[in-house]
VEXPAMI-721491 format. One line per 2 residues: number of its first residue (from 1); their letters; for each residue z negated, y negated, x of C-alpha. Coordinates in steps of 0.25 Angstrom, whole numbers, plus 5000, padded with zeros to 4 digits. Each point is the difference from the previous one (the first is absolute). Layout:
REM residues N
NUM = a = Z Y X | ...
This chain:
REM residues 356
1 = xx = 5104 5041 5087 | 4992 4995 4988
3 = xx = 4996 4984 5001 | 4986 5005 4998
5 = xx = 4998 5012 5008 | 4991 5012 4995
7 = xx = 4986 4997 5008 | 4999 5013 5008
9 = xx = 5013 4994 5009 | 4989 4991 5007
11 = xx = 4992 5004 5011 | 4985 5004 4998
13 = xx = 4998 4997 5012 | 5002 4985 5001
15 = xx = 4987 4998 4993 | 4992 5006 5011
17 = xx = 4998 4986 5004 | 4986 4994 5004
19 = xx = 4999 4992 4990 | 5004 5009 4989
21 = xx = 4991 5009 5003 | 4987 4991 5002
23 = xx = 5002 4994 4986 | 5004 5014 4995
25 = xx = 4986 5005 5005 | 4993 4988 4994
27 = xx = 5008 5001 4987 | 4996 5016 4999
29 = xx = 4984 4997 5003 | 5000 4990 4989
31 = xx = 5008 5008 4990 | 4992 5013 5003
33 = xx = 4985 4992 4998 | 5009 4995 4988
35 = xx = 5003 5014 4994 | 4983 5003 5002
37 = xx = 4996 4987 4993 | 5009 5004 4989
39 = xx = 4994 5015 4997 | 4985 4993 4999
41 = xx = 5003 4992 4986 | 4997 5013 4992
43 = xx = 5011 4996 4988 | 5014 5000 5009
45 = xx = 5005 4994 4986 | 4993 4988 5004
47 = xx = 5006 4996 5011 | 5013 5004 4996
49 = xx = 5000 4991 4989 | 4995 4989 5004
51 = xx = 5006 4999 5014 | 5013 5005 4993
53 = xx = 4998 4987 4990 | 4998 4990 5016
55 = xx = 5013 5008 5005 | 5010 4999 4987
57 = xx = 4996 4983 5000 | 5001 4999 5015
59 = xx = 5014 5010 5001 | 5007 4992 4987
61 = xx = 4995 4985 5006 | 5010 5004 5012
63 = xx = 5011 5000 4989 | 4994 4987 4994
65 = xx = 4995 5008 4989 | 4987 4992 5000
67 = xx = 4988 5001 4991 | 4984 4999 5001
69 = xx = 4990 5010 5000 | 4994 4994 4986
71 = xx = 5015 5000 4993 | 5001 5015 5008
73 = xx = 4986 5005 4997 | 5002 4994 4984
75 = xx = 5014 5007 4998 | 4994 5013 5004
77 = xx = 4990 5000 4990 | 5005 4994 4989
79 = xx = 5016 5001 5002 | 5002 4997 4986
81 = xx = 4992 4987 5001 | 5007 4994 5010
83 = xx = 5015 4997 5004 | 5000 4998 5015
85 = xx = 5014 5007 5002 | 4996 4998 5015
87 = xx = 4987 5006 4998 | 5008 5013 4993
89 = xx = 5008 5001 5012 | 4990 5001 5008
91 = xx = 4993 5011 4994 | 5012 5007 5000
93 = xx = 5000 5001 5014 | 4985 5006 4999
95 = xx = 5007 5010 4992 | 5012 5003 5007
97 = xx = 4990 5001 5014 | 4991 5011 4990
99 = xx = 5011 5007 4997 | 5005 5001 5014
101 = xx = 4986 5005 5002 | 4998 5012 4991
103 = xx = 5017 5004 5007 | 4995 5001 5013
105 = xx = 4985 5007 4996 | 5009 5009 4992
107 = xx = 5012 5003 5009 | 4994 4996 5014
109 = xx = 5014 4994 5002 | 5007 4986 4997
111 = xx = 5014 5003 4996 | 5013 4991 4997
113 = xx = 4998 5005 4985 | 4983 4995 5000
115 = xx = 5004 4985 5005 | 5011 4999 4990
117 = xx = 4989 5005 4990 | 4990 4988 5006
119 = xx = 5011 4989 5000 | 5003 5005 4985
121 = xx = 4985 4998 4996 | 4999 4989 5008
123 = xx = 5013 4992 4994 | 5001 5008 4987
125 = xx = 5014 5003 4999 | 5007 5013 5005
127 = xx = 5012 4993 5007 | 4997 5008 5014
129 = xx = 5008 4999 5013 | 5008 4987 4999
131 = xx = 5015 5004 4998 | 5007 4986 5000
133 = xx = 5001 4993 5012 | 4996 4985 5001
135 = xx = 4986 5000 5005 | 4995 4992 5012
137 = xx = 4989 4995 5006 | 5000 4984 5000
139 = xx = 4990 4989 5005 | 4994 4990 4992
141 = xx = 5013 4988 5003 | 5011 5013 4996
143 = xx = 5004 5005 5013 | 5003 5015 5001
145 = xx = 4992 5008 5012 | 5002 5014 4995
147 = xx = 5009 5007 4992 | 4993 5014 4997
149 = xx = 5009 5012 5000 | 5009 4998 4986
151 = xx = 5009 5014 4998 | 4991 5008 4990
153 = xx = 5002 5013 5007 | 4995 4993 5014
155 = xx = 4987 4996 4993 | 4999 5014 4996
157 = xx = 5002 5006 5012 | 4991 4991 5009
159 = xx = 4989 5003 4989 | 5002 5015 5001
161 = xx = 4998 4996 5014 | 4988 4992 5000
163 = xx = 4993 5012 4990 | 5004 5010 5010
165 = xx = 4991 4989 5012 | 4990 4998 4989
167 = xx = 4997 5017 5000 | 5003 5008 5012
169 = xx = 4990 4996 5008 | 5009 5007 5013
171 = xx = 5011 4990 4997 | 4996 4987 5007
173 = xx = 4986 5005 5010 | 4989 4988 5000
175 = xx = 4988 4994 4996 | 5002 4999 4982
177 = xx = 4996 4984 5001 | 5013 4998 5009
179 = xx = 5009 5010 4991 | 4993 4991 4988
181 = xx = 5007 4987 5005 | 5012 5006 5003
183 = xx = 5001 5005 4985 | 4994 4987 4994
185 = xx = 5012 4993 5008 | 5012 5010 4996
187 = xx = 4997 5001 4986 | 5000 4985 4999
189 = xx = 5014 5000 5008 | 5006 5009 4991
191 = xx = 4996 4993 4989 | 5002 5012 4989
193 = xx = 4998 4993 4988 | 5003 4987 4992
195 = xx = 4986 4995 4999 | 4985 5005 5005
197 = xx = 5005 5002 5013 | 4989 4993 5008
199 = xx = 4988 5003 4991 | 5007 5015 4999
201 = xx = 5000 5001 5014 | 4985 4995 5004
203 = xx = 4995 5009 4989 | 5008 5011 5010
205 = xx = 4989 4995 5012 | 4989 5005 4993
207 = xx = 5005 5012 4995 | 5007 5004 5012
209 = xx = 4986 4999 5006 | 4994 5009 4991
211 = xx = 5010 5011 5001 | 4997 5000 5014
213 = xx = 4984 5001 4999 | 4997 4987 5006
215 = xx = 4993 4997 4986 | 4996 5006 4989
217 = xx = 5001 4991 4989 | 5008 4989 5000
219 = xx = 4993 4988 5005 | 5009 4992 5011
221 = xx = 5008 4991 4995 | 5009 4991 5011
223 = xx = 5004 4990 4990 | 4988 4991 5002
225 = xx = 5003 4999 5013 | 5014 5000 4997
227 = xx = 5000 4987 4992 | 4992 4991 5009
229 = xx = 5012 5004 5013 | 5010 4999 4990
231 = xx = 5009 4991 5008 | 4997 5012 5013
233 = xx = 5001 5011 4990 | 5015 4996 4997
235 = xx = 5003 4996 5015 | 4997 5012 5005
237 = xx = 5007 5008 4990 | 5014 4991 5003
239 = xx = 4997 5004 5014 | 5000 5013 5002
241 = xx = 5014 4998 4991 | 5007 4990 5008
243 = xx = 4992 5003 5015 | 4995 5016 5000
245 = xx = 4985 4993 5000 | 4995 5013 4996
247 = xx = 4986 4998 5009 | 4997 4987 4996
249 = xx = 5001 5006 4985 | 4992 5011 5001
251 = xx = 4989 4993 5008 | 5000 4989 4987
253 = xx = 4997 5012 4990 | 4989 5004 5009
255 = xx = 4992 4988 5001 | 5003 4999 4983
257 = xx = 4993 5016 5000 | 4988 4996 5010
259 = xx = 4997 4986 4994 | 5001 5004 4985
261 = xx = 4993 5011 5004 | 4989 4994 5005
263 = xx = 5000 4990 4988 | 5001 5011 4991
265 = xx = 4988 5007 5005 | 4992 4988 4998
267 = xx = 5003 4999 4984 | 4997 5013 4999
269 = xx = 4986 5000 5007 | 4999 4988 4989
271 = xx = 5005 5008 4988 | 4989 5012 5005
273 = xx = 4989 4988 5002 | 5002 4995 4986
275 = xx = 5002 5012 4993 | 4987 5004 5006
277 = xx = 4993 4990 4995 | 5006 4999 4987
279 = xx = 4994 5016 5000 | 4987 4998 5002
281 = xx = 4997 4986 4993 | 5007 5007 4988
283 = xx = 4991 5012 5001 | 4989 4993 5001
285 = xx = 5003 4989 4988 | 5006 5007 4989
287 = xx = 4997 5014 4995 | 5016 5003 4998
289 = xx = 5004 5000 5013 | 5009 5010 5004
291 = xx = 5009 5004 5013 | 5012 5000 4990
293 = xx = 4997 4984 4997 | 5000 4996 5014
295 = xx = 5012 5007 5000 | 5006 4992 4990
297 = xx = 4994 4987 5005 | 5006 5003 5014
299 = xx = 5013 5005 4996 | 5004 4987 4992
301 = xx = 4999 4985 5005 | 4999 4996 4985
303 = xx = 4994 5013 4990 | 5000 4999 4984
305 = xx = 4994 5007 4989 | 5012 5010 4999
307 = xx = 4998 5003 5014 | 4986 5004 4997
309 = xx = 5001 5008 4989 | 5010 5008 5006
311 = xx = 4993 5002 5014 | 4985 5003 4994
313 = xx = 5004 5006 4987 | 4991 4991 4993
315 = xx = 5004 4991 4987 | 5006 4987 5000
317 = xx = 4987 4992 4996 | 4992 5010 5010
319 = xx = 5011 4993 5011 | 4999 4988 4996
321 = xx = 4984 5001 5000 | 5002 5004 5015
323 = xx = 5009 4989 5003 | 4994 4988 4996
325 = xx = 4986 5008 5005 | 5006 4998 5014
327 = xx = 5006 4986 4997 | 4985 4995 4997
329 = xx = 4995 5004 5014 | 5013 4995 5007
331 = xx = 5006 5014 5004 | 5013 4995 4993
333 = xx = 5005 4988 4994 | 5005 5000 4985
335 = xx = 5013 4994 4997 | 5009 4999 4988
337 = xx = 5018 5000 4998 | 4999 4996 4985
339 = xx = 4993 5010 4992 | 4999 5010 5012
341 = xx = 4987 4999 5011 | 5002 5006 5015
343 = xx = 4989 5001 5010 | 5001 4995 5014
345 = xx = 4993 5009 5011 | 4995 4988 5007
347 = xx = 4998 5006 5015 | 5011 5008 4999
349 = xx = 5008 4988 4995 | 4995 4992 5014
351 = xx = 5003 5010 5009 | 5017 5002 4995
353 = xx = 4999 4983 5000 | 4994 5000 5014
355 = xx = 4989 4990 4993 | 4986 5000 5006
């Protein structure tokens, strides 16, 4: 037998435990009113963007890939302006999860060739499955605690398997959130590629979640949750290696989907409060207001001209009449990278900082 069995060789049954199922229950109410909150912003862009931007610097932190919102935010809008390799490889991840995104809206199936696409988008290299042997998982002071499975045509193998898990529905029967876990936990087991193997596989969460109708954009992301249980997150994934702790695993990712859902909902209710705001105080104030520059304003932390111009169709002194229009009566905040200006939107900008 395989070190790492195919997941359909455990029991479905053995997580009809009380406990399992009361936090099943709670996870599922929360993601549900989540899914509801969601479908009330009237652009999906929106949050997809910006919640996208919360979940590529919280998933890439877990790596020590760490940058702040303002170097984040800058790099997106004026990449040329500012070299933040950390801040780049970050937004690669937003790109990587999008593109995972329009797979599974276009196929309705996450399939072993679509997370080698991610993990390509997000490491931007082509190298795929690892082929040499070497790779382990270490502690900080060097010790080995898991050796993932090395022979090429095993890693093959057990993601052929995982894929088959992932898409027959009649293979594995319980509730998605439990399957979710137990997919988050293989993939990172298996280990299938040289690099991007955590961030790929908590963009796998989301996506997974999606193909299964529980959302229907992605919006919860666990690596918020994730990087403040690190030290619980990693333990509980040895655990399950070394003692079978399956239970004590899924329940983990369930409290992860409940309490991120729950904090989710609350940023977008302030998204929705401050876009609405933003609507009518515009409307009232200035004679070019338009849903298509809410849009804008909501869709990036920091705007610029560019972004302007292309979204409205207007010129580039038009824009930037807008622009610094809104500056005046404190809507955004002007700033400037050398010869380049970018505008902050400032409630959006304290809501993703969690400032009052």
């Amino acid at each position: 037998m395989s070190p790492l069995p195919p997941l359909e060789s455990l029991n479905p049954g053995r997580f009809d435990t009380a406990p399992i199922l009361k936090r099943l229950a709670c996870a599922s109410r929360a993601l549900a009113e989540l899914k509801g909150v969601a479908a009330s912003i009237p652009n999906q862009g929106i949050l997809i963007n910006t919640l996208g931007l919360q979940e590529a610097k919280d998933s890439s932190e877990i790596e020590n890939i760490v940058t702040t919102h303002d170097e984040l935010f800058k790099d997106d809008v004026l990449p040329e302006a500012f070299a933040n390799p950390a801040a780049k490889e970050v937004l690669r991840y937003r790109q990587a999860l999008h593109l995972g995104y329009r797979l599974v809206c276009d196929t309705g199936l996450i399939t072993a060739n679509h997370i080698t696409e991610i993990q390509a988008e997000l490491e931007r290299n082509n190298a795929g499955f690892r082929k040499l042997p070497g790779t382990a998982l270490k502690t900080g002071t060097g010790e080995t605690v898991y050796t993932p499975p090395q022979d090429p045509a095993e890693i093959i193998s057990l993601m052929s398997d995982l894929e088959r898990f992932i898409n027959d529905s009649d293979l594995f029967p319980t509730d998605p959130l439990i399957k979710m876990a137990l997919i988050h936990h293989q993939f990172e087991s298996i280990h299938p590629f040289y690099d991007g193997n955590g961030r790929t596989g908590r963009i796998l969460n989301v996506l997974y979640q999606m193909k299964e109708g529980l959302l229907d954009v992605p919006v919860l992301y666990l690596s918020h949750h994730i990087v403040r249980t690190k030290t619980d997150y990693y333990r509980l994934l040895q655990a399950v290696r070394d003692n079978d702790a399956w239970e004590d695993w899924v329940l983990y990712m369930l409290e992860a989907v409940e309490q991120t859902s729950g904090q989710t909902i609350t940023t977008i209710h302030a998204i929705k409060d401050a876009l609405f705001d933003y609507k009518h105080r515009i409307r009232d104030q200035f004679k070019f207001y338009s849903q298509d520059l809410i849009n804008n304003l909501f869709m990036h932390p920091y705007t610029k001209i560019e972004f302007i111009e292309r979204d409205l169709g207007v010129s580039r002194l038009t824009a930037t009449k807008y622009l610094d229009a809104l500056a005046a009566e404190g809507f955004v905040q002007k700033q400037k990278i050398g010869r380049n200006n970018y505008y902050i939107n400032l409630a959006l900008n304290r809501i993703l900082l969690g400032t009052p």
